[in-house]
N, CA, C and O of each residue as an XYZ file, in Angstrom:
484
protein
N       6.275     79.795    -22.223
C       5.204     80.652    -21.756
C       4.446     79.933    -20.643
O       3.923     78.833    -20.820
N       4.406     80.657    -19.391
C       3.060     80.053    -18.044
C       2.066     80.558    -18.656
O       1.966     81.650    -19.214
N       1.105     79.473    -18.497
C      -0.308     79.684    -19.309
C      -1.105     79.240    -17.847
O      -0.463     78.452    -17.153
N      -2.475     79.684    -17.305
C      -3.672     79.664    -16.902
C      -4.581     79.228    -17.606
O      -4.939     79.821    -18.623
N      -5.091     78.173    -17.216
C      -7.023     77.680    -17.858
C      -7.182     77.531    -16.891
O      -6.370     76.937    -16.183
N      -8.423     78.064    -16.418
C      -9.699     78.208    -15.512
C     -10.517     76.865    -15.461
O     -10.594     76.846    -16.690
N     -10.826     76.344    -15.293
C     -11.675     75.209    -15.568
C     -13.237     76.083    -15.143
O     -13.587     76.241    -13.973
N     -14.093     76.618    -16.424
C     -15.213     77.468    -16.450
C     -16.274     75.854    -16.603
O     -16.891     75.188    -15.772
N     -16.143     75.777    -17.515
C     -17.309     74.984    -18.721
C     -17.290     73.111    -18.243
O     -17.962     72.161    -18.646
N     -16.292     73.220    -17.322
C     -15.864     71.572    -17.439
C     -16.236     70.926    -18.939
O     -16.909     69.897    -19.002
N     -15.771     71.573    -20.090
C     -15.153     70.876    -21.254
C     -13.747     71.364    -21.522
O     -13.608     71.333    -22.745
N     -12.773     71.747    -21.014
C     -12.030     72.032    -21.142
C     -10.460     71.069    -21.354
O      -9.304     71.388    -21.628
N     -11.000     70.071    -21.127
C     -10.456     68.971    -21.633
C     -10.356     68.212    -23.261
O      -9.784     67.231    -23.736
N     -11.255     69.278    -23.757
C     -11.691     68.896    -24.923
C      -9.992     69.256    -26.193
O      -9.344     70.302    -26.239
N      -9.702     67.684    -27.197
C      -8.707     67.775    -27.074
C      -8.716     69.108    -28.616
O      -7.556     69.240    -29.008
N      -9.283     69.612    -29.082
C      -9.297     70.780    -29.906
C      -8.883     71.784    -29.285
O      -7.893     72.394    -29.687
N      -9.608     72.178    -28.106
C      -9.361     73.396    -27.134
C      -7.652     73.289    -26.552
O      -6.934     74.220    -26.187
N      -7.390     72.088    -26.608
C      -6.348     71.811    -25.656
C      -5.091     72.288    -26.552
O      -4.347     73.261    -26.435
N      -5.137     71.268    -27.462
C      -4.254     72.004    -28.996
C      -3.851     73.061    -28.636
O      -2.794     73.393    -28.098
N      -5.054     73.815    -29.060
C      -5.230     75.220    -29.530
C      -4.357     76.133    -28.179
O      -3.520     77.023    -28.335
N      -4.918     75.522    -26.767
C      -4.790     76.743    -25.688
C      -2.923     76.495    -25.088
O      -2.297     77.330    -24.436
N      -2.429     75.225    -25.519
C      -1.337     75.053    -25.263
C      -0.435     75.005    -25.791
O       0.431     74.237    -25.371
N      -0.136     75.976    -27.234
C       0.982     75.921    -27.999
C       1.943     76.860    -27.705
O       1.470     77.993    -27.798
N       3.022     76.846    -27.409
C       3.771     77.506    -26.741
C       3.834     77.533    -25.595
O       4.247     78.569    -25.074
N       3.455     76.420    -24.774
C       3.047     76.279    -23.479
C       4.803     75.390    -22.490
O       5.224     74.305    -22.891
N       5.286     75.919    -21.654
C       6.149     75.382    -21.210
C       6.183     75.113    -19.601
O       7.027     74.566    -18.891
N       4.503     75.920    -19.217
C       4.316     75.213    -18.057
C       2.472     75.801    -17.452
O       1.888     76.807    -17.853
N       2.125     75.119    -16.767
C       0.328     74.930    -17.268
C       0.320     74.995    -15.487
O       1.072     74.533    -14.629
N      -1.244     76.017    -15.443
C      -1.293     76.189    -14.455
C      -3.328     75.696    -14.300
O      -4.057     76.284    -15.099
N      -3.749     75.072    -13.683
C      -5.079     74.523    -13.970
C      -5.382     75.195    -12.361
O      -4.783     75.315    -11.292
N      -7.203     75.655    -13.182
C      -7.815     76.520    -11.447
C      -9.241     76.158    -11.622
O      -9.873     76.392    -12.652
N      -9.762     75.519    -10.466
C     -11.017     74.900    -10.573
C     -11.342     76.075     -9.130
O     -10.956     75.813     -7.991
N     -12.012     77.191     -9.448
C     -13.156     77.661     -8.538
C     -14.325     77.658     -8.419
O     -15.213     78.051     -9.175
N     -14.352     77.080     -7.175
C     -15.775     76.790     -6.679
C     -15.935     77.334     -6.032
O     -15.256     77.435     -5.010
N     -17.706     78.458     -6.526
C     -18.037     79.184     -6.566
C     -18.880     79.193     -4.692
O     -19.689     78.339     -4.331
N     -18.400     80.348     -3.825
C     -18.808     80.217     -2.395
C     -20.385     79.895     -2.604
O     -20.779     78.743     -2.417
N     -21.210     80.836     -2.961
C     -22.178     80.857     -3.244
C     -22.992     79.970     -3.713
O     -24.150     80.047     -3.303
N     -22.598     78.698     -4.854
C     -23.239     77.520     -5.446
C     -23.678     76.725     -3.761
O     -24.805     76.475     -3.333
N     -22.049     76.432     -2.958
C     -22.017     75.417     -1.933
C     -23.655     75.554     -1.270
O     -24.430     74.613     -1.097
N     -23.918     77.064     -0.955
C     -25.253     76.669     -0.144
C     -26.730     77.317     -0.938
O     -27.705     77.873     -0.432
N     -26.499     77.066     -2.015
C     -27.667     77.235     -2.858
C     -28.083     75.998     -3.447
O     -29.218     75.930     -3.919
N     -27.083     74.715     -3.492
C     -27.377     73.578     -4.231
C     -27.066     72.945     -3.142
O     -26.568     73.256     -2.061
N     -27.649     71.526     -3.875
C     -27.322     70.052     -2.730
C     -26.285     69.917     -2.699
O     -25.435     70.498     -3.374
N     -26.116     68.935     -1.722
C     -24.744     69.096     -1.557
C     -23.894     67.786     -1.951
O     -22.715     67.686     -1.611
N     -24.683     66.602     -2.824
C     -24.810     65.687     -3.450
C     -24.481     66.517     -4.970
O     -23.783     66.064     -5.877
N     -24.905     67.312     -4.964
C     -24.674     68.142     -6.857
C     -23.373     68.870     -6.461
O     -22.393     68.630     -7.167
N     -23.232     69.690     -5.475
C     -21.950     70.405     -5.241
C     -20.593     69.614     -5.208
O     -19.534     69.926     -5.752
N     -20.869     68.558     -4.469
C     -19.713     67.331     -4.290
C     -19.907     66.717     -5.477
O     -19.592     65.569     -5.165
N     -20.203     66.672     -6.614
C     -20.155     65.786     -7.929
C     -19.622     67.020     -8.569
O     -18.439     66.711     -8.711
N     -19.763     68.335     -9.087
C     -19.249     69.554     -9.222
C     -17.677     69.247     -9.036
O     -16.841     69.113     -9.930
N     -17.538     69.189     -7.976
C     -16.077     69.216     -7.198
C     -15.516     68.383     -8.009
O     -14.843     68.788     -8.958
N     -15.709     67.080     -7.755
C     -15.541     65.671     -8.678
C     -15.171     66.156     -9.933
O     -14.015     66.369    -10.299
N     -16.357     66.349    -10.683
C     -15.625     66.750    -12.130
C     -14.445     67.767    -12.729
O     -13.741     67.547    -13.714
N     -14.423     68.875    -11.911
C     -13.585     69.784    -11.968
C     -12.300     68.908    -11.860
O     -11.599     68.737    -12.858
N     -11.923     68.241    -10.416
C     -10.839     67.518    -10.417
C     -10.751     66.458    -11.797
O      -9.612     66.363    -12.253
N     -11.548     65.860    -12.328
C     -11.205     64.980    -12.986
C     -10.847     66.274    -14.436
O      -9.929     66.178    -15.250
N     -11.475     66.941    -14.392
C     -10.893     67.718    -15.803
C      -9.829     68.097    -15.818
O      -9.178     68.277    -16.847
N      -9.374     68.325    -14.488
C      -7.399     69.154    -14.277
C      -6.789     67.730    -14.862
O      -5.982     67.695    -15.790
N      -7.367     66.400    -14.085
C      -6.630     65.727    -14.276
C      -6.225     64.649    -15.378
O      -5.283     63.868    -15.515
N      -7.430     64.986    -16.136
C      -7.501     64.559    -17.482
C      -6.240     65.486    -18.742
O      -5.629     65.071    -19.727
N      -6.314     67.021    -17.980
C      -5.814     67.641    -19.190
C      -3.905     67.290    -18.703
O      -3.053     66.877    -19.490
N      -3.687     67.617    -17.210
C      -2.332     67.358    -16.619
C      -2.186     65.697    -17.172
O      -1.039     65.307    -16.955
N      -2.766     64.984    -17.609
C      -2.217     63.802    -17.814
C      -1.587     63.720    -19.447
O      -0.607     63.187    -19.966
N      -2.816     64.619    -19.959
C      -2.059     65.102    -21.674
C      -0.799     66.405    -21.909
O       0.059     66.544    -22.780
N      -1.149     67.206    -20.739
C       0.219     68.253    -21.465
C       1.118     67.934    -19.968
O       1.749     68.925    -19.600
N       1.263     66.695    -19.058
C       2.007     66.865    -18.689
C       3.795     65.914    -19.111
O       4.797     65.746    -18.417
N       3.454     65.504    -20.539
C       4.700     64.753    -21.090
C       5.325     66.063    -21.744
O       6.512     66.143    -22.060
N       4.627     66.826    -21.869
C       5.304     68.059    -22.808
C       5.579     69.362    -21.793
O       6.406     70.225    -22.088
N       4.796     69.402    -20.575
C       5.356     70.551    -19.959
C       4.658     70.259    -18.103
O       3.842     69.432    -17.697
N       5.439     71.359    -17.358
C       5.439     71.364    -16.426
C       3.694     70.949    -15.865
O       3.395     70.832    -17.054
N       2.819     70.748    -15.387
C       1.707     71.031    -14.670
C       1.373     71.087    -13.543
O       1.830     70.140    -12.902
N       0.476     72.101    -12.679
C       0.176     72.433    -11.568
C      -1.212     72.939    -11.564
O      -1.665     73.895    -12.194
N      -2.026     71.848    -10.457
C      -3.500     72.120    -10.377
C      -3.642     72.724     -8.993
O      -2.867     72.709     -8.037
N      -4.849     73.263     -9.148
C      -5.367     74.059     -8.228
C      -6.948     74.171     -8.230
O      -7.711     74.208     -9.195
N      -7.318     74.232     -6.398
C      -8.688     74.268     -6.105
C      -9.302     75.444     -5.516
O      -8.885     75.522     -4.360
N      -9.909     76.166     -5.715
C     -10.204     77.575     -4.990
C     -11.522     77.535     -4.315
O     -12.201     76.577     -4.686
N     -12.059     78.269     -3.465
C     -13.015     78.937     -3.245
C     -13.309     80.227     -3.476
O     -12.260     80.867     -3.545
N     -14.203     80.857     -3.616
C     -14.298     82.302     -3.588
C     -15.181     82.376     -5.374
O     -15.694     81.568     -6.147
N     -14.918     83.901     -5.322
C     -15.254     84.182     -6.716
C     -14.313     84.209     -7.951
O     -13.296     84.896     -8.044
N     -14.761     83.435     -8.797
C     -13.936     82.959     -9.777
C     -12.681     84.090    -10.373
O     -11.467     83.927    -10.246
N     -13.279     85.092    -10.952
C     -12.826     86.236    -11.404
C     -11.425     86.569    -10.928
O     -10.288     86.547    -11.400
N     -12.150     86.960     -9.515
C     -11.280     87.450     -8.200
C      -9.628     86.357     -7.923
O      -8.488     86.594     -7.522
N     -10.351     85.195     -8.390
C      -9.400     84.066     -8.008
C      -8.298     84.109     -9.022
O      -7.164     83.832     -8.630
N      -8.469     84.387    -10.135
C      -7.843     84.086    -11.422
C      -7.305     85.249    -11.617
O      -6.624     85.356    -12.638
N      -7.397     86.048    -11.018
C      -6.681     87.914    -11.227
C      -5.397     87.420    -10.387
O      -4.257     87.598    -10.816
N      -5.722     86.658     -8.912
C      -4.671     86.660     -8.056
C      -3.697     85.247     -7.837
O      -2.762     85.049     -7.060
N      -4.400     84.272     -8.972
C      -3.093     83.177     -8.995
C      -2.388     83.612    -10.190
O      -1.349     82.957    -10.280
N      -2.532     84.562    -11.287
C      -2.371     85.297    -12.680
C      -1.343     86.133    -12.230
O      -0.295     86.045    -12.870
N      -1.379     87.256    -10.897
C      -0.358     87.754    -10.535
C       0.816     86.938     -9.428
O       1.978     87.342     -9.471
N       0.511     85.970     -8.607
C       1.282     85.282     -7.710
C       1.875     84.466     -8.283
O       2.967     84.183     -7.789
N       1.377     83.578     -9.802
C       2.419     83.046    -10.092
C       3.285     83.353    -11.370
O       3.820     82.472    -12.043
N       3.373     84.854    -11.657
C       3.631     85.495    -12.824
C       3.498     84.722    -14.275
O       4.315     84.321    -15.104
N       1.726     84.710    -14.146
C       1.029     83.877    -15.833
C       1.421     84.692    -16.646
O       1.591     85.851    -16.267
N       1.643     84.377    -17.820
C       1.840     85.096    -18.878
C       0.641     85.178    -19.644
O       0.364     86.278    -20.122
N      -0.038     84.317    -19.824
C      -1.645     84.271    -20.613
C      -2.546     83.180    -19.917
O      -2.159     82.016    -19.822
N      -4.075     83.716    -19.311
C      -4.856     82.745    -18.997
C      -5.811     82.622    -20.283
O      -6.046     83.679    -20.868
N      -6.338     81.542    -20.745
C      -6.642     81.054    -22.080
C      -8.268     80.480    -21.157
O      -8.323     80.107    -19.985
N      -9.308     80.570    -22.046
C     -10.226     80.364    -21.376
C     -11.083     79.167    -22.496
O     -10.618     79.177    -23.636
N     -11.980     78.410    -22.314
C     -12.779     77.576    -22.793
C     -13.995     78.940    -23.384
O     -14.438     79.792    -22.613
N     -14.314     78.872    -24.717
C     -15.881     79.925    -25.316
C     -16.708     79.308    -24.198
O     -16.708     78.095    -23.987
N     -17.444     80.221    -23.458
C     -18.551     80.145    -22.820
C     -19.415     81.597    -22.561
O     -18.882     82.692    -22.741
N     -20.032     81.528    -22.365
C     -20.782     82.974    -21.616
C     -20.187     83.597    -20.726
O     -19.836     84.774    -20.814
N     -19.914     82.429    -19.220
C     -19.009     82.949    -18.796
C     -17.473     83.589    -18.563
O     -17.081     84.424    -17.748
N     -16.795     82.880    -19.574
C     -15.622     83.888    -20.019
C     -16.136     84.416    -20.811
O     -15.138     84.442    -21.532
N     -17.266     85.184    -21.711
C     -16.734     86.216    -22.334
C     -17.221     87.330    -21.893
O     -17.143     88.427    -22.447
N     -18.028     86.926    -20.307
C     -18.406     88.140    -19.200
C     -17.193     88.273    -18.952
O     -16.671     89.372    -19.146
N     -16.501     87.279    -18.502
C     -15.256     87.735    -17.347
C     -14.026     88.067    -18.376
O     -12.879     88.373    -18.050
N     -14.459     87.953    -19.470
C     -12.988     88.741    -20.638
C     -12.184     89.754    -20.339
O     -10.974     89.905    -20.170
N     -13.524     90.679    -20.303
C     -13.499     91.914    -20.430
C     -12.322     92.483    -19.365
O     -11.197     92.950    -19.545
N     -13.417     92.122    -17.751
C     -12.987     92.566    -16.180
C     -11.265     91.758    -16.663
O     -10.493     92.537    -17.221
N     -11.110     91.314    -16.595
C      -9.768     90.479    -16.797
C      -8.842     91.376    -17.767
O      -7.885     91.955    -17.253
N      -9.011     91.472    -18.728
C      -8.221     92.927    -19.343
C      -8.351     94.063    -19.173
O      -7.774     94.732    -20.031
N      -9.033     94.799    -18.187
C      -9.617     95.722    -17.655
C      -8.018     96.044    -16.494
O      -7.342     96.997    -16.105
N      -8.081     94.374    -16.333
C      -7.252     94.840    -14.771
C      -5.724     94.227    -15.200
O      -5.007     93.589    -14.429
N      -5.387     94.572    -16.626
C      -3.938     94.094    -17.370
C      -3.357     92.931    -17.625
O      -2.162     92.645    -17.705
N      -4.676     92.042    -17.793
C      -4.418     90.806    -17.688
C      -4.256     90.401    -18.847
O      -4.991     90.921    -19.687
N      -3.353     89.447    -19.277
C      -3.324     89.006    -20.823
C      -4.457     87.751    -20.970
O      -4.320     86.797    -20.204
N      -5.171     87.744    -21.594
C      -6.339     86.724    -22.012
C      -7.068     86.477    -23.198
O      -7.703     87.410    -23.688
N      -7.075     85.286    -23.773
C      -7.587     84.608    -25.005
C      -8.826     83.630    -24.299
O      -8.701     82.866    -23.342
N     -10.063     83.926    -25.109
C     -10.812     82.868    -25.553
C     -10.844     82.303    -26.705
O     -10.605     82.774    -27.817
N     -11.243     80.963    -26.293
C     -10.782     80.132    -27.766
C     -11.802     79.172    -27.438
O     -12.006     78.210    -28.178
């Protein structure tokens, strides 16, 4: 199964979640969007540490599921949602799996709305 995690919460590294979001997993697709809008509303000392962590979370989790399966990270701009509808169809995901937050369980919904297969966990 191609699986999608979003990197929402930057805990997504967390190794319970990880378990859980990668069983049946035979190739992992990691998406850190950064949000257009944060860049010029925050410093740009907080935005560039933002950035930072996101990368270190792909690369924390690609360093654990990548003995067991394929991995491929990714950096976006734009709106998150929007982003994850269209790497979900370009790289034919089978399930994007999300970290519990507020914000996935706003963006649950829109995401199966538009035939998307999706688990929070």
């Amino acid at each position: 199964m191609r699986k999608l995690i979003p990197i929402l919460t930057e805990k997504e590294n967390d190794p319970k979640f990880l378990e859980e979001a990668l069983k049946d997993t035979h190739e992992l697709i990691l998406l850190h969007v950064v949000k257009r809008e944060d860049i010029g509303n925050i410093p740009a000392g907080y935005a560039g540490s933002r950035i930072k962590k996101g990368e270190q979370i792909m690369e924390d989790i690609k360093q654990i599921a990548s003995q067991r399966m394929m991995v491929e990270t990714n950096m976006e701009w734009g709106e998150p949602t929007k982003k994850i509808m269209a790497v979900y169809k370009i790289n034919d995901v089978d399930e994007v799996v999300m970290k519990k937050s507020q914000e996935a369980d706003e963006m649950e919904e829109e995401l199966k709305e538009a035939n998307i297969q999706v688990r929070v966990i």
